[in-house]
C-alpha positions in Angstrom: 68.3 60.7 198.6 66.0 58.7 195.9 63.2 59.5 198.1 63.3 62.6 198.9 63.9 62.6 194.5 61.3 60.9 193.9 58.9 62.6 196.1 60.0 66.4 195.1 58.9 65.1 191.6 56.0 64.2 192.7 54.8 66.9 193.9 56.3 69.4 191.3 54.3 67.3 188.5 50.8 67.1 190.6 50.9 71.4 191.0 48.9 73.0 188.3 51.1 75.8 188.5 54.0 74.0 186.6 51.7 72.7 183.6 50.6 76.5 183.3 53.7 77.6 183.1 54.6 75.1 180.8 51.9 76.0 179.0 52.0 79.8 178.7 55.9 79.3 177.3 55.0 77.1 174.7 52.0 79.8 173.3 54.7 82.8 173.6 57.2 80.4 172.0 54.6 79.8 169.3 53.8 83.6 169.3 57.2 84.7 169.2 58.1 82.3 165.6 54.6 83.6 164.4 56.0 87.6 164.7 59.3 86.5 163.2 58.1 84.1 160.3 54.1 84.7 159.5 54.8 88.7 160.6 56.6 89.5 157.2 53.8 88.3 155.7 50.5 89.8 156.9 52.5 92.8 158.7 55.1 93.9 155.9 55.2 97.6 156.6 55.7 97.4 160.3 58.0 94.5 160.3 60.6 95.8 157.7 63.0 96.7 160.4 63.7 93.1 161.4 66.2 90.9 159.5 64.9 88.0 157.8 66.1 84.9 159.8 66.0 82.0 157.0 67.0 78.1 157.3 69.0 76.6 159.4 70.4 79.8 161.2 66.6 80.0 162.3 66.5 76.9 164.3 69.6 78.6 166.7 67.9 81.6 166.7 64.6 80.1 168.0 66.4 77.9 170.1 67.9 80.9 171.8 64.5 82.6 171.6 63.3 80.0 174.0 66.6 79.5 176.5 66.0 83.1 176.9 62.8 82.5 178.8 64.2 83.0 182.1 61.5 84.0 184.0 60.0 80.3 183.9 62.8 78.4 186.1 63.1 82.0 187.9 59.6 82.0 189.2 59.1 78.1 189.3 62.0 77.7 191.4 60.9 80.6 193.7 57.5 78.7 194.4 59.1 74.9 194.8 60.8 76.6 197.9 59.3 79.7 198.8 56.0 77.9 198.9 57.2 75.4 201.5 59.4 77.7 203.6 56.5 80.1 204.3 54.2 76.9 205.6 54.2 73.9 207.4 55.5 72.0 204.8 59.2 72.6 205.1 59.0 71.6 209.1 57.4 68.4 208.3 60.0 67.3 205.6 62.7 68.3 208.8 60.9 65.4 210.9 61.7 62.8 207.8 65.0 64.3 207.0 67.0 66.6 209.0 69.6 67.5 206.9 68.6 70.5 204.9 71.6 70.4 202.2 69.6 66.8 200.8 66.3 68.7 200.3 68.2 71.6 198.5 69.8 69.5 196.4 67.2 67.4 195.7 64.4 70.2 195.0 67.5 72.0 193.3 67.8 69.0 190.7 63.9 67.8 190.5 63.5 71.9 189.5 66.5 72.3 187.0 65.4 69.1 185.1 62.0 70.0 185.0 62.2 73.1 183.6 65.2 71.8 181.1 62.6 69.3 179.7 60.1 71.6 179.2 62.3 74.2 177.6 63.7 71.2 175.5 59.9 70.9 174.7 60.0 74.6 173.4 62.7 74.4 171.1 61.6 71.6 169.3 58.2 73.2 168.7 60.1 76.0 167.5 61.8 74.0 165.2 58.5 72.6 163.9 57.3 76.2 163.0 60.6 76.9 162.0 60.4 73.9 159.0 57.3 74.6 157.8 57.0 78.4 157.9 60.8 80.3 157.6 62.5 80.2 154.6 65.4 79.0 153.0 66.6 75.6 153.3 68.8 73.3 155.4 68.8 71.8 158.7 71.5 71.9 161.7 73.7 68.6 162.4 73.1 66.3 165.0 76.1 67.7 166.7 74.5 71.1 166.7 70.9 69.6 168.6 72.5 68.1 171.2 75.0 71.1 171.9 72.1 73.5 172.0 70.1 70.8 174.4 72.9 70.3 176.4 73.7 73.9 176.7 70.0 74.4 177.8 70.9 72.9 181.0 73.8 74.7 182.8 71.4 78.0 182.0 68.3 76.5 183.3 70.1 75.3 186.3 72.0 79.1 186.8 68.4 80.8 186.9 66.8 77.7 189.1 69.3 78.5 191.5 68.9 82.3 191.7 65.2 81.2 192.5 66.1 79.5 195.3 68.2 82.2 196.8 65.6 84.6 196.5 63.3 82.7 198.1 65.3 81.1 200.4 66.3 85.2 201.7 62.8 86.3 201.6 60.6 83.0 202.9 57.8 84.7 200.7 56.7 83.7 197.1 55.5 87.1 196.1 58.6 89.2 197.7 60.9 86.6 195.8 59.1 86.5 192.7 59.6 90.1 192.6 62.8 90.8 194.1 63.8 87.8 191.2 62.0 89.6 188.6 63.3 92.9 189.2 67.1 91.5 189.0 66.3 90.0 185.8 65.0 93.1 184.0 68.0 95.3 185.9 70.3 92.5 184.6 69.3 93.2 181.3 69.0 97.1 181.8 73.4 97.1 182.8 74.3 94.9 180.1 74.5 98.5 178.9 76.7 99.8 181.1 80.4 98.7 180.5 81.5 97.2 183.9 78.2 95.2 184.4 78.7 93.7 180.7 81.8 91.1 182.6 79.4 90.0 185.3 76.3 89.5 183.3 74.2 86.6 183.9 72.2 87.3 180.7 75.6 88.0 178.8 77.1 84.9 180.3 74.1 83.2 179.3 74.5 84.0 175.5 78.2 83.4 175.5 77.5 79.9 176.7 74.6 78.5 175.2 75.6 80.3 171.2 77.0 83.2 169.9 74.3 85.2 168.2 75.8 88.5 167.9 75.3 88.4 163.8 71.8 88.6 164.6 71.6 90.8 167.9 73.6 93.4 166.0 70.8 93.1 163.0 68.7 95.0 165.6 71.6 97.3 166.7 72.8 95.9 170.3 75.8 94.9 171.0 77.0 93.3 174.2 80.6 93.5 174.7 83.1 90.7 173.6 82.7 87.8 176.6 85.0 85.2 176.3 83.6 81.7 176.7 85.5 80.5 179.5 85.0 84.3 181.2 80.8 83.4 180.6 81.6 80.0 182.5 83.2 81.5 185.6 80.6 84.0 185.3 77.9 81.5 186.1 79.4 79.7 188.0 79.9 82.1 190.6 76.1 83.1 190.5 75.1 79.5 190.5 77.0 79.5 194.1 75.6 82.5 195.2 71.9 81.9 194.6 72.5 78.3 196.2 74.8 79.4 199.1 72.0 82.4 199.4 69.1 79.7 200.0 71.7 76.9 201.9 72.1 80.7 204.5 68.7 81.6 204.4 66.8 78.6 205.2 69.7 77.7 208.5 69.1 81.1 209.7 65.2 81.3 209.2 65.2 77.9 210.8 67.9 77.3 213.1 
């Protein structure tokens, strides 16, 4: 299992694709504390309608700002498998290592932490723009950092593994990247509709990782009253599905 680790790794950190990524996250990251926090300033007439997030409440918010980047571990996820399934690739790591559940796991896990790194990455740059350009004063607890880092990770690992199952249905990276991009966006096109709001990933999400709802409201959403322990069911059942959706896919696509 430490080899098949070590070499899913390996090849994650030599494609270019995942520094990009990495990359284009951290400049919207930056982008998105510029609007927030250098907006108000040069831009006072258009951005009256947005609350003014000030110190330490800010560091949440950006913190949330940057969990809520979904679409990196969705996609990422979708090429780490999809990009093997639909070549040789896959076939070859069979011949080293028949049993298919080890390289799931182990491309599941190389994947999740990746991404929870780099998101990690995110929100402390955040938190640097945060310090030096939002006001007020103050900082969050050590106790707060590490819930908010730890939190990171069960979300990261819930969208990872939605990658997986859509690539692992598909076999293709382009038909998985969409088919996962479209469920994002309808995900967060439902959370309007009552019934969807209980089996929300994106609500689940929120629940878990911080209640913002003082600030979401400030903008005049509102998304239902989640309990935490509902929000943990709630991904857990998705995280099986996306990972029992890839396990089915790649035994019936290679039997």
């Amino acid at each position: 299992m430490w080899g098949l680790l070590r070499a899913d790794m390996i090849v994650l950190f030599k494609r270019k694709l995942f520094w990009v990524m990495m990359l284009i996250l951290l400049v919207m990251v930056a982008l998105t504390a510029g609007i927030f926090f250098l907006g108000p300033q040069f831009m006072p007439d258009q951005m009256e309608a947005f609350p003014t997030i000030e110190k330490p409440m800010a560091y949440s918010f950006g913190a949330g700002q940057v969990v809520d980047q979904t679409w990196f571990p969705l996609i990422l996820a979708v090429v780490v498998l999809g990009g093997e399934m639909g070549s040789s690739i896959w076939a070859s790591q069979l011949t080293r290592e028949s049993r298919r559940w080890r390289h799931l796991l182990s491309k599941l896990t190389v994947t999740t932490v990746s991404v929870w790194l780099a998101t990690i990455l995110g929100i402390a740059l955040f938190g640097v723009l945060v310090f030096f350009f939002a006001e007020g004063s103050g900082n969050l607890a050590a106790s707060e950092w590490f819930a908010i880092c730890w939190k990171a990770l069960p979300i990261v690992f819930i969208w990872t593994a939605l990658g997986f199952g859509f690539a692992g249905a598909l076999r293709a990276v382009g038909p998985a990247i969409g088919a996962g991009i479209g469920f994002m966006f309808l995900d967060g096109i439902l959370i309007l509709w009552r019934p969807w709001q209980n089996m929300s990933v994106s609500i689940a999400s929120q629940r878990v990782f911080g209640d913002f709802s003082s600030l979401t409201s400030d903008f005049g959403f509102s998304f239902g009253s989640m309990t935490f322990t509902h929000a943990v069911v709630c991904l857990v059942i998705w995280a099986i599905l996306g990972t029992l959706l890839a396990w089915i896919g790649i035994g019936v696509r290679d039997p």
